[in-house]
N, C-alpha and C positions, 0 to 999 in steps of 0.2 A: 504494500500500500504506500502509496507516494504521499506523503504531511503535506496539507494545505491545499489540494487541488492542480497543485504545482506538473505539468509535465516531465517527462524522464531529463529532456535534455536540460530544465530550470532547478533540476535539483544539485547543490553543490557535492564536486566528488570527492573523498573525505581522503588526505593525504598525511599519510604518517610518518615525520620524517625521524628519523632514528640515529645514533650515534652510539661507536662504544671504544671501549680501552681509555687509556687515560688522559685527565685534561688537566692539561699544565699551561704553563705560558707561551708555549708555541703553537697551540692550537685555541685557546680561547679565544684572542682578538677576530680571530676566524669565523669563528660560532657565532659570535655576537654581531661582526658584519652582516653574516646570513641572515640573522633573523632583523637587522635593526629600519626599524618602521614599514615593517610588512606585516598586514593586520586582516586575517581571518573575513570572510566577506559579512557577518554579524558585526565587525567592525573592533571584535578582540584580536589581539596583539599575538600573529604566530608564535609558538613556541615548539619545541621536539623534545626528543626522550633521550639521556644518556647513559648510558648503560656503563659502569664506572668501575673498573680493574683499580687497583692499590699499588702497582708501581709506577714509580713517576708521577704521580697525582698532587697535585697540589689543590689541597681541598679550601681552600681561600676564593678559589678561582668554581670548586662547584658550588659552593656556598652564595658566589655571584650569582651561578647560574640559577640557581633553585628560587631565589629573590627576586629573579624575572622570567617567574612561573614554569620557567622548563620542568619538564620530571624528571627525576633522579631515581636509577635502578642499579639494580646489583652487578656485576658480571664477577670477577671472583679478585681474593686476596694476591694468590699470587700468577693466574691465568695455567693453572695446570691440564696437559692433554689429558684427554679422558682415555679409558677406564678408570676411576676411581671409585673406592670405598664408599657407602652410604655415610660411614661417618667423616669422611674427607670433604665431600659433596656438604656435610653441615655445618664442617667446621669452617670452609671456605666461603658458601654465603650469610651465615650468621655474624663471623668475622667481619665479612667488609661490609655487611649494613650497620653493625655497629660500629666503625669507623666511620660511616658516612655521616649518621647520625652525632656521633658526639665532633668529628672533628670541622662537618658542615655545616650544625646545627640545624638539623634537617628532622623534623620530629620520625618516630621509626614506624608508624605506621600509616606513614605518607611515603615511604619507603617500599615498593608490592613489586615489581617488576622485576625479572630477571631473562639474561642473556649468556648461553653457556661459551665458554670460549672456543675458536674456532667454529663456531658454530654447531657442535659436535654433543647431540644429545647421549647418554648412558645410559638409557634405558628406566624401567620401575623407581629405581634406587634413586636416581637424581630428582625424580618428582616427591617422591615421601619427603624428599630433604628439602623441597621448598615450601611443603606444609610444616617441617619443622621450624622454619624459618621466619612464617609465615609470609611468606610470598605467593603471589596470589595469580602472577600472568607471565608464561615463557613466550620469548620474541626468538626462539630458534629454530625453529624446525623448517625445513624446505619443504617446497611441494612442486613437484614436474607436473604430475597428476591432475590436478586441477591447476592449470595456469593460463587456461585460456575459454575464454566468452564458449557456453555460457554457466560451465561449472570455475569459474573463480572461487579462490577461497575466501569463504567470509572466515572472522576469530569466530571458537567455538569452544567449548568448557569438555575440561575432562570427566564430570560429573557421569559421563558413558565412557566405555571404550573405544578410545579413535580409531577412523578406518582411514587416517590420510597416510599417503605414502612415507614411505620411510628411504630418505637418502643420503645421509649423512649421521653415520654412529648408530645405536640401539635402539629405537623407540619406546616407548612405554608400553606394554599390554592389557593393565590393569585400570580400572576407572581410579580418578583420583580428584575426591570431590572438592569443589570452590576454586581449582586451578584453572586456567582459562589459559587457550593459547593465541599467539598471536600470528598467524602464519606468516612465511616469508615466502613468500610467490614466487618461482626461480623467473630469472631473466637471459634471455636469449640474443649474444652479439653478432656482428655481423659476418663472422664466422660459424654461426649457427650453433657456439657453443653456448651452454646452460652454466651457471653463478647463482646462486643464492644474493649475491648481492651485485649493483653494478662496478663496484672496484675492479670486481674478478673479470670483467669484460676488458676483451680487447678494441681499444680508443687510442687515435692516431692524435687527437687534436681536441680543442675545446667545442667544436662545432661538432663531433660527430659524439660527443659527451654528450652535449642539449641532446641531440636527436634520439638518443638512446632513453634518454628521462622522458623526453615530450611523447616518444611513440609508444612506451609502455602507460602512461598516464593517458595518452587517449584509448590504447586497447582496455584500461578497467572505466574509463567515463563510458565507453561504445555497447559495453557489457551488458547483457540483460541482469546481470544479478549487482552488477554496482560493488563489486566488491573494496573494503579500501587500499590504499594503495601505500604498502610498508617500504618505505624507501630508504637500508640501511646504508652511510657511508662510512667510510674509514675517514677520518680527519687528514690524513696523508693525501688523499684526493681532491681534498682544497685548497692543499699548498702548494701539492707540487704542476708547475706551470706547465710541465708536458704532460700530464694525465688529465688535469683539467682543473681548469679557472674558472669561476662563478663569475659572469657578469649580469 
């Protein structure tokens, strides 16, 4: 059902722009470029999500960002490759939300998000530990499967058994209630390879960067199902001028 009587093409299409690993002083002025006086068509002030590892971090600077309404999420202590332990899994996101918290002053249970490193889910044991944590929505999982009009993936709660693809590490099997996942839609470059994210795409230049963002954001506006549109970057793809320049 379309709010307001609004037709499909007059409905705004819901862009999530996402960040992770650490934010120090070579990447913040960055961030803050990006978002500065670019205002939600409601006419609130964009912000995104940063998903926050513990080395290199200068929590001064997430602390700025949390203060101009960004969200602030977990990713882990010290970015360990998975397999790990359930209790590794709790000790690493319990750790860095309570660094976030006290060293961001970021209350903890404004605190819900989490992003595993590499993107590389562990199967049952990594979800129990972010009910131990209390974290409440994973932003990792790929999906091939649904990544195009008109099965897009919409976020959906683990309160069932997922049936979305599994392409990167273990998946979950188990329902795991009040978690909610965020999917990351895989993205296809012009070599016809598949990423999880656009970083992983092969890009010649700043123009064929836009073209990659602009044609995946009209493939989910063209969509029958409108799904939104999770758009993870590496902070290293803002900086560096032959991967790509935000103008």
């Amino acid at each position: 059902t379309i709010p307001g009587g609004l037709k499909q093409n007059q409905v705004p299409q819901i862009v999530v722009l996402t960040f992770q690993n650490a934010v120090n002083p070579q990447n913040y002025e960055r961030y803050v470029e990006l978002f500065n006086n670019r205002k939600n068509p409601n006419g609130c002030p964009r912000t995104g999500t940063f998903y926050v590892s513990h080395n290199y971090t200068n929590y001064f600077k997430v602390q700025s960002l949390a203060s101009k309404r960004h969200e602030i999420g977990v990713n882990t202590v010290t970015f360990p490759s998975p397999p790990l332990s359930k209790q590794d899994w709790i000790d690493q996101m319990k750790s860095q939300k309570e660094i976030l918290s006290q060293w961001s002053q970021i209350p903890s249970d404004k605190i819900t998000g989490f992003r595993a490193p590499y993107l590389k889910l562990d199967g049952d044991k990594m979800f129990d530990a972010m009910q131990e944590a209390k974290l409440s929505v994973d932003s990792s999982r790929t999906t091939v499967r649904y990544m195009s009009s008109p099965w897009i993936m919409w976020p959906y709660t683990y309160d069932y058994a997922s049936t979305q693809d599994c392409v990167n590490g273990k998946c979950p099997v188990d329902p795991h209630k009040g978690i909610w996942e965020m999917p990351l839609v895989a993205w296809k470059d012009k070599n016809g390879q598949l990423y999880p994210t656009p970083y992983g795409c092969q890009v010649d230049n700043k123009e064929e960067a836009f073209d990659l963002l602009v044609n995946k954001f009209i493939a989910h506006r063209n969509s029958s199902n409108r799904a939104p549109l999770v758009i993870t970057l590496d902070s290293a793809w803002l900086v560096d001028d032959i991967k790509f320049t935000a103008t």
